[in-house]
C-alpha positions as CSV (number, residue, x, y, z in Angstrom):
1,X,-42.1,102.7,-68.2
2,X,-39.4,102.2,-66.5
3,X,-38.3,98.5,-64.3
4,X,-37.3,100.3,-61.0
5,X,-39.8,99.7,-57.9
6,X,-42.1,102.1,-57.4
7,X,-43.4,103.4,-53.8
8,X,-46.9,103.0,-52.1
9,X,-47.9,103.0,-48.6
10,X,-51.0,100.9,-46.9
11,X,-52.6,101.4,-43.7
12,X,-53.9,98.6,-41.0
13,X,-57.1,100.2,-39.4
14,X,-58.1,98.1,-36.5
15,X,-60.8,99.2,-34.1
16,X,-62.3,96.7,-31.7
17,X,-60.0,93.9,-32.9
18,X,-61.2,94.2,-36.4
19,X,-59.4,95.1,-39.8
20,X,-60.5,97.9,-42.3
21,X,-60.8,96.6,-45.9
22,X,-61.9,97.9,-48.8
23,X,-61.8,96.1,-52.4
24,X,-59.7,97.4,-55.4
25,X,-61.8,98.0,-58.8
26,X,-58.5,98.6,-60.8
27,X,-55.2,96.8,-61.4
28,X,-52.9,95.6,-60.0
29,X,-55.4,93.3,-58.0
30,X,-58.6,94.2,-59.2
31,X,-61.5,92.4,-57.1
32,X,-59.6,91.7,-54.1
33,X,-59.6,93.0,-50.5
34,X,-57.1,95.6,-49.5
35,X,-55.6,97.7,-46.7
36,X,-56.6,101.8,-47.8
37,X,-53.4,103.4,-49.3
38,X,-51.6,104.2,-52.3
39,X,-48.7,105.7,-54.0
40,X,-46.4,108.4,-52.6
41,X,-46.1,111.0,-54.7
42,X,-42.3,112.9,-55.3
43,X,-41.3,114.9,-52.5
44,X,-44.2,113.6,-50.1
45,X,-43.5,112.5,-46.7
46,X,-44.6,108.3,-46.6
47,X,-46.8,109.8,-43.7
48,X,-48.1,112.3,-45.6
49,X,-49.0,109.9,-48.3
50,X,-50.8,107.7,-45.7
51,X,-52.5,110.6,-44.1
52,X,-53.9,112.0,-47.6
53,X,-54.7,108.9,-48.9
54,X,-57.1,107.9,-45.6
55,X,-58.4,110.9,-46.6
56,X,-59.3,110.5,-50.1
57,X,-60.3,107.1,-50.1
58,X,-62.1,106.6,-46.8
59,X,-62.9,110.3,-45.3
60,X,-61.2,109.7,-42.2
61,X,-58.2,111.4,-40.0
62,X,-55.7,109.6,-39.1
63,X,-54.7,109.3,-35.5
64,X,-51.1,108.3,-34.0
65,X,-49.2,105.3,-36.2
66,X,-47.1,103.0,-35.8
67,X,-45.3,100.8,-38.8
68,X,-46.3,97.4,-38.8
69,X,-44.2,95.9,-41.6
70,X,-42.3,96.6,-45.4
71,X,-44.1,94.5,-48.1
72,X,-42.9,94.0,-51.6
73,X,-45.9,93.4,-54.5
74,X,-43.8,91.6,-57.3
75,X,-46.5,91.8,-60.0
76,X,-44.0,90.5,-63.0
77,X,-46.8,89.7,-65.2
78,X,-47.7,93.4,-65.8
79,X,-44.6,94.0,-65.0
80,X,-44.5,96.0,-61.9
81,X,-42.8,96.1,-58.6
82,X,-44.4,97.7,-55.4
83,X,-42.4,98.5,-52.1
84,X,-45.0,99.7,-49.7
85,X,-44.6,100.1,-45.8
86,X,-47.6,99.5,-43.8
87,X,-48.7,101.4,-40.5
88,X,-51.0,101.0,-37.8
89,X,-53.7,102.9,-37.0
90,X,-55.7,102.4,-34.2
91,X,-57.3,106.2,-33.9
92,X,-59.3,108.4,-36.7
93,X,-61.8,110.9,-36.9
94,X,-64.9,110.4,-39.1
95,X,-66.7,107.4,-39.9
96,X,-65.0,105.7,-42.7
97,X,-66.4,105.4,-46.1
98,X,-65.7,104.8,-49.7
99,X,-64.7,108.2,-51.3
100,X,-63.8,106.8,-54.6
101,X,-66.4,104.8,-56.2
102,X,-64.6,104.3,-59.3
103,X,-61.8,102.9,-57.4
104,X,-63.5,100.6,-54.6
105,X,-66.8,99.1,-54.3
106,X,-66.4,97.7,-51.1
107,X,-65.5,98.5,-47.7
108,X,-66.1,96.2,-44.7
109,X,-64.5,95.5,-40.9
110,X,-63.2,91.7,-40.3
111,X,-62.0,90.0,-37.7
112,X,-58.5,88.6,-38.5
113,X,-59.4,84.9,-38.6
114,X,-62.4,85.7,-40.9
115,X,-61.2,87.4,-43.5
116,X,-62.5,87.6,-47.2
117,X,-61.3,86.3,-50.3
118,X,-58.9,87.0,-52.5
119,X,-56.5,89.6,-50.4
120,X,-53.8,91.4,-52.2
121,X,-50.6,90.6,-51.5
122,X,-49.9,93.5,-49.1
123,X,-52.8,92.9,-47.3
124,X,-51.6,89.2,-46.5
125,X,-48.3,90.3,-45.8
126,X,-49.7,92.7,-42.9
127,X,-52.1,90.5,-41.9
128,X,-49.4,88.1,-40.9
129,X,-47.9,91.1,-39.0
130,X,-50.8,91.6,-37.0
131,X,-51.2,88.2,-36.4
132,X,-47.3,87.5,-35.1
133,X,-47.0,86.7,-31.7
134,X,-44.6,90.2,-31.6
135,X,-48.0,92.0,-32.1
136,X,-50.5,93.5,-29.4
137,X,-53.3,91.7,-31.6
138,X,-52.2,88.7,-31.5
């Protein structure tokens, strides 16, 4: 294993001024609510990783998207480093549902000022994006 970062990709689904989450059943994070995403894989797009993993994990399309922030997941004790840019999506196609029951064993919409407990990192980071008074949400 190498020390280098490594490259994911999360996406902030908001419809009707609620957030998307779903909650991780694996390291790094395991029990915690989290944005959908995951890792990009060599010689994928970032929006092609975000596109196929909405797909994989939740069954939905992605409409237009817009990037909401650049989060860093320092995880030393395992050791592992994340850099992951987050998008926004306000538009899909299908009804979203967990695709992976091995990997998440929930999924839920939340209004930003009553979310659940323990986020991942990531997810706090873009929560404070969507929350900034620079953001249409806030």
């Amino acid at each position: 294993m190498t020390n280098a970062p490594r490259l994911g990709v999360g996406v902030a689904i908001v419809r009707d001024g609620r957030l998307l989450l779903i909650r991780r059943l694996k390291p790094p994070e395991a029990g915690c609510w989290s944005l959908p995403g995951g890792k990009v894989d060599f010689l994928e797009t970032v929006e092609a990783a975000l596109r196929r993993e909405a797909r994989e994990e939740l069954g939905v399309d992605l409409g237009p998207l817009s990037l909401l922030c650049v989060t860093d997941q320092l995880h030393p004790d395992i050791p592992e480093h994340w850099v992951a840019p987050v998008y926004l999506a306000r538009e899909f196609v299908g009804e979203p549902a967990i695709q992976e029951p091995d990997k998440h064993d929930g999924l839920e919409w939340y209004g930003l000022d009553d979310l659940p407990a323990p986020l991942t990192l990531g997810t706090l980071r873009a929560v404070q994006a969507l929350k900034s008074p620079d953001s249409s949400l806030a």
